[in-house]
C-alpha positions as CSV (number, residue, x, y, z in Angstrom):
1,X,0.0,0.0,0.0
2,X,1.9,3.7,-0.9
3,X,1.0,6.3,1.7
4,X,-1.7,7.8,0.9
5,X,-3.8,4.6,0.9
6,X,-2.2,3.5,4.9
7,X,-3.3,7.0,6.1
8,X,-6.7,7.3,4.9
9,X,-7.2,3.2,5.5
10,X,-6.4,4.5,9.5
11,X,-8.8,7.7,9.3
12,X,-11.5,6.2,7.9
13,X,-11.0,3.4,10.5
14,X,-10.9,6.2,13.4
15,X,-14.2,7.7,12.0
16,X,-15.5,4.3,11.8
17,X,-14.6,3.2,15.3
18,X,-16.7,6.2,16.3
19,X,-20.0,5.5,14.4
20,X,-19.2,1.6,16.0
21,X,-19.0,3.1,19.2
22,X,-22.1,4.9,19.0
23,X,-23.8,2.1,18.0
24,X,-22.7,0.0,20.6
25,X,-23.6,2.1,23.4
26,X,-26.9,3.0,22.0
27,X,-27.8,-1.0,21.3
28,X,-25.2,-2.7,23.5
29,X,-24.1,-1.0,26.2
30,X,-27.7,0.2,27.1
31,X,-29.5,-2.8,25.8
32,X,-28.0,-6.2,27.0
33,X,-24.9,-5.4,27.8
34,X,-26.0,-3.2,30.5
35,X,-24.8,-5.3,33.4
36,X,-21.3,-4.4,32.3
37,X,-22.3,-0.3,31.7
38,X,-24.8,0.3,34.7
39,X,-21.4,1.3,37.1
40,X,-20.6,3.8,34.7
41,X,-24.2,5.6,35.3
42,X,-23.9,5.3,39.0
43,X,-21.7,7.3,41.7
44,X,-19.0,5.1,43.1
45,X,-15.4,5.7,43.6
46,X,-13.8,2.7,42.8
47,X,-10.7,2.8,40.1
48,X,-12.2,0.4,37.8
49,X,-15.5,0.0,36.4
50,X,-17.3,-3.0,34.5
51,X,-17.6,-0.9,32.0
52,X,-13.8,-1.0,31.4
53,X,-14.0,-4.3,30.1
54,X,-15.7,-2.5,26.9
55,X,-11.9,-1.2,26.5
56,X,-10.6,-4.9,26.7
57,X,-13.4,-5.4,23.9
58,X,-12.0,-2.8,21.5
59,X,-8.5,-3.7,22.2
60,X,-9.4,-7.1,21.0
61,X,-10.9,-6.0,17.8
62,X,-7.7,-4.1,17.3
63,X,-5.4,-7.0,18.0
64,X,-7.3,-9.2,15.8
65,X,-6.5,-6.9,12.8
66,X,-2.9,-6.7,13.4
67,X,-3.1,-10.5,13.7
68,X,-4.8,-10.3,9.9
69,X,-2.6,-8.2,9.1
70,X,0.7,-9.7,9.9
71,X,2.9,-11.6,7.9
72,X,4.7,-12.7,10.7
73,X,1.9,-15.0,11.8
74,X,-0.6,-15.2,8.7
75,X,2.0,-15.6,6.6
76,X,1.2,-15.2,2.7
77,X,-2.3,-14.9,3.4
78,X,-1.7,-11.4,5.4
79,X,-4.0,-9.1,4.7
80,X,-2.0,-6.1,5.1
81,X,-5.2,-3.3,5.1
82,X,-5.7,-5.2,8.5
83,X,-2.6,-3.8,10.6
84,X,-3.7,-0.4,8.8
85,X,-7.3,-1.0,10.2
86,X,-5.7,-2.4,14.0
87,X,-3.5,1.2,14.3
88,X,-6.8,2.8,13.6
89,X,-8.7,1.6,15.9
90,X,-5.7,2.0,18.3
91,X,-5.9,5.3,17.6
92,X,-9.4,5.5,18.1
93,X,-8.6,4.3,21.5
94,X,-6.0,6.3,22.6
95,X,-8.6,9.1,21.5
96,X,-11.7,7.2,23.6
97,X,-9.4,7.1,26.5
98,X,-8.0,10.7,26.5
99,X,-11.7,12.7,25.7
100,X,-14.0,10.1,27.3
101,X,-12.4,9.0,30.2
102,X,-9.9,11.4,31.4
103,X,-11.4,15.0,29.8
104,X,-14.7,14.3,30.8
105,X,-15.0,11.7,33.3
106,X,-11.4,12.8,34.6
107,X,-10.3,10.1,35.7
108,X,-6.6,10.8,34.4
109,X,-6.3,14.8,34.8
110,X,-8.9,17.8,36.1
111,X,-9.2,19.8,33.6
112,X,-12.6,21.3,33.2
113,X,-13.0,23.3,29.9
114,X,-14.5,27.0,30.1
115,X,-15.5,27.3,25.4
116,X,-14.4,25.5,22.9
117,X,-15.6,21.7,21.3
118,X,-13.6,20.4,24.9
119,X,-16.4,22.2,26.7
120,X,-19.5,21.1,23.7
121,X,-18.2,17.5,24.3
122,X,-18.5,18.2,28.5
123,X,-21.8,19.1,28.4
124,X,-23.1,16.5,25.7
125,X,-22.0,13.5,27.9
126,X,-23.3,15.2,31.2
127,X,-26.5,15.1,29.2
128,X,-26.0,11.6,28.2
129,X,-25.5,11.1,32.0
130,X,-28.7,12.9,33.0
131,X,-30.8,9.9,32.6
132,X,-31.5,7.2,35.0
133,X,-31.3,3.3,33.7
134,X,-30.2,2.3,30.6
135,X,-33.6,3.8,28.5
136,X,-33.7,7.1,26.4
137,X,-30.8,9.1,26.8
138,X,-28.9,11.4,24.2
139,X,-25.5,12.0,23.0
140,X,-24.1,8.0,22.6
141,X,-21.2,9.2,20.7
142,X,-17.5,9.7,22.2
143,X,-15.5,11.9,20.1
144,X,-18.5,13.7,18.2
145,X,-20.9,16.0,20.2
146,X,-24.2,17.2,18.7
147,X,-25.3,20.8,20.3
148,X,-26.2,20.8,23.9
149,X,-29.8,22.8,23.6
150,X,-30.6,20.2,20.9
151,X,-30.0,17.7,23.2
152,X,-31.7,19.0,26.2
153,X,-34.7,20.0,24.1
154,X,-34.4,15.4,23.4
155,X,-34.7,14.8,27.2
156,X,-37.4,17.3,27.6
157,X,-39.1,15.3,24.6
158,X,-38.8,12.0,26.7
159,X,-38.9,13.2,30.0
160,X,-42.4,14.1,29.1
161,X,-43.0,10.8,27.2
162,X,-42.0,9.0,29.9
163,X,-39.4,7.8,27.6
164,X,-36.8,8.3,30.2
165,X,-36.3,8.7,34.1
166,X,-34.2,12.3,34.1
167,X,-32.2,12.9,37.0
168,X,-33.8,15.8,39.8
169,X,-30.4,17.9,39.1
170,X,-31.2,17.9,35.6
171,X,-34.9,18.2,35.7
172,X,-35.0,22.0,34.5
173,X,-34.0,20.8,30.9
């Protein structure tokens, strides 16, 4: 593959990996796989979460595409897109890690952003956050935040539905 073809083979993977990750926390994470998310919608203070093991499952997709990819152990039926693919989604977490986790869950660093997208992507998963249980919620993206009075105008919407249980602290949205 020349350059041009590795680089855009891992952006489109990183921009994949985040319509993925939407997905699966939309239909995953808060459908069945909920027993594995729920400690991430509750207050706790322990280092590790269940959730976590979501990380293990993206690091596994990851790993398997540098296996695909590799000569080394495929042999002559390497497919080399697939290490192209793995960094991407590397990438992607890397990314996850640094915005999700330590930017607006800060776990890593306290940083609390004052304008910006850092402060857009903030207040988008606060929203997401608003909701109790794993039903209706907004903003199941990691990377890409829609606009925060869009999505408070949502949990209004199923608030009043009874679509969704909204937390008392966010119950003026």
């Amino acid at each position: 593959m020349n350059i041009f073809a590795i680089i855009t083979t891992i952006l489109a993977s990183v921009i994949a990996m985040e319509c993925i990750a939407w997905g699966a926390h939309k239909y995953i994470m808060h459908g069945f796989g909920w027993g594995w998310h729920r400690d991430h919608h509750e207050p706790h203070d322990k280092a590790i979460e269940k959730n976590d093991l979501y990380g293990i499952a993206g690091a596994i997709m990851s790993i398997s595409m540098f296996v695909i990819g590799s000569p080394m152990i495929m042999g002559s039926s390497a497919w080399e897109p697939g290490t192209w693919i793995g960094l991407g989604i590397l990438c992607y977490g890397i990314i996850y890690t640094l915005i999700h986790d330590g930017l607006v869950h800060q776990r890593y660093f306290k940083y609390v952003p004052k304008r910006g997208y850092a402060k857009r992507l903030v207040q988008a998963h606060k929203l997401h956050h608003a909701t109790i249980g794993k039903d209706g919620g907004v903003s199941f993206g990691f990377v890409f935040a829609r606009d925060p009075t869009k999505l408070k105008a949502e949990l209004k919407v199923q608030r009043e539905t009874g679509q969704a249980v909204v937390r008392e602290s966010a119950s003026a949205v």
